[in-house]
N, C-alpha and C positions, 0 to 999 in steps of 0.2 A: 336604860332598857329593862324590860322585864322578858326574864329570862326563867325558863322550865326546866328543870333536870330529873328526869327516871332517878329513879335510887335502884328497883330491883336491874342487876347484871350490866349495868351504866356506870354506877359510880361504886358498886360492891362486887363480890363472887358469890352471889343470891346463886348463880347455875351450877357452878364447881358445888357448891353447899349441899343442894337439892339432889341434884345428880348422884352424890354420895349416899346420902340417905338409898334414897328409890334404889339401887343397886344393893343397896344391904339389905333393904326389904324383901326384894322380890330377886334377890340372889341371882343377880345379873353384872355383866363387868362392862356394862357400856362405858366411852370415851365423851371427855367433853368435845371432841371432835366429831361422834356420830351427831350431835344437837346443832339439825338444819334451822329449825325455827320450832318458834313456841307451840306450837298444835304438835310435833315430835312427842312431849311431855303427856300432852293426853293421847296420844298414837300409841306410846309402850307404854303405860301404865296405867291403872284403875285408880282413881281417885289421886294422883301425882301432885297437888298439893297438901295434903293430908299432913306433909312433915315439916309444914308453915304453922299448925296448931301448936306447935311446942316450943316454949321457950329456951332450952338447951337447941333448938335450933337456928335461932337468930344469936345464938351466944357465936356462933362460929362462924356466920357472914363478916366476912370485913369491907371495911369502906377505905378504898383506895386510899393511899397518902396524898399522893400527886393529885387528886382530885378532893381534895378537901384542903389543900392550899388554894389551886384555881378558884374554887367557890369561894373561898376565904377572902383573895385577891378580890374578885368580882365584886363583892359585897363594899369591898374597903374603895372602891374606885367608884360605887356610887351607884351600882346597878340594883337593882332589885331580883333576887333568886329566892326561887321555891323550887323545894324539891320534892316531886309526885310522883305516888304512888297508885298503881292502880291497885289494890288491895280490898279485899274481901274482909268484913268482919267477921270477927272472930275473938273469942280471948286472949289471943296472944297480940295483937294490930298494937294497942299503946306501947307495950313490950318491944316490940320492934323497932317504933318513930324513937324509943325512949334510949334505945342501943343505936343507932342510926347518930341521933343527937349529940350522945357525948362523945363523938367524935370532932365534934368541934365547937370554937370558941363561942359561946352565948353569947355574946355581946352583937355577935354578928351573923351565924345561925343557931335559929333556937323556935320553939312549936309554931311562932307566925310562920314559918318560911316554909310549913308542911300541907301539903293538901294530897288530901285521899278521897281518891273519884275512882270509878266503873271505866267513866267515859271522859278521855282526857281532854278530848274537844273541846266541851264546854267552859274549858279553861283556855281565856285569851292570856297570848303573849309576843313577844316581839320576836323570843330564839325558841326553840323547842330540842332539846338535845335527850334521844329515845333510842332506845336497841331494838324497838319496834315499830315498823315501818308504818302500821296500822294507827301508829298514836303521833304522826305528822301532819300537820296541816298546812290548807296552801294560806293559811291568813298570819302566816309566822314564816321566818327563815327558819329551814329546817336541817338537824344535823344527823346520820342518822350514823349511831353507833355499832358497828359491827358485830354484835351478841345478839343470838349463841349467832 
C-alpha cells in the first residue's frame, strides 16, 4: 500500500515549537491547548509562520520515536511511505526535510520518501494519515490525527 504521512504536528511538535516562538515574539502566554485549528495561528498573529524561516528553528522540532519506528516497521513490511509536507519555500525547506531525515534509517527512509506540495490532493494514495482534516480525501482511507 501506499501510504501518506504529514510530518508538520503528525509525526513531530512542529505546534509546541511554533507556539513558543510566536509567544516570545509577540509577548503572549498562549497554551497548546488554546490551538483549535490551524487558521487559530493566522487569527492571533501577524505573519505566524515567519519563525519556519530559521534554521535554529527546525533544530528544536522533534520527530516522535514511536512514529519513526512504525514508519520504519511499515517500510520493512513492504509498504511504500512518504512523508508530506505541505510547505512553502523558503531557505530554510531543505534544512528541515534534511533534520526531519536523520531521524531515521536511509536505507529505508531517505529524500525519495519526501514530497513538498501546497495541495496534498494531487498526491494519490491508499492511507492518508494528516492533523488536517482539509488534507483528507475520499480516494484514500483516511486517518485523521488529532493536532492541534
Amino acid at each position: 500500500m501506499k501510504i501518506l504521512i504529514d510530518i508538520d504536528d503528525t509525526i513531530s511538535n512542529f505546534g509546541e515549537v511554533l507556539l513558543k516562538y510566536l509567544n516570545r515574539q509577540y509577548d503572549t502566554d498562549y497554551k497548546k491547548d488554546d490551538i483549535i485549528n490551524w487558521e487559530w495561528f493566522r487569527n492571533n498573529f501577524q505573519n505566524p509562520w515567519q519563525p519556519t524561516e530559521y534554521c535554529f528553528f527546525w533544530d528544536e522540532v522533534v520527530i516522535d520515536k514511536d512514529a519513526i519506528n512504525c514508519i520504519e516497521n511499515l517500510v520493512k513490511k513492504g509498504h511504500e511511505v512518504y512523508l508530506v509536507t505541505a510547505s512553502f519555500p523558503n531557505d530554510t525547506l531543505g534544512y528541515k526535510i534534511r533534520k526531519v531525515l536523520e531521524n531515521f534509517n536511509k536505507n529505508l527512509i531517505n529524500q525519495s520518501n519526501i514530497i513538498v506540495c501546497y495541495n496534498k490532493g494531487i498526491i494519490k494514495g491508499d492511507i492518508r494519515i494528516d492533523d488536517e482534516i482539509h488534507n483528507l480525501y475520499n480516494d484514500s482511507i483516511n486517518i485523521l490525527f488529532e493536532q492541534p
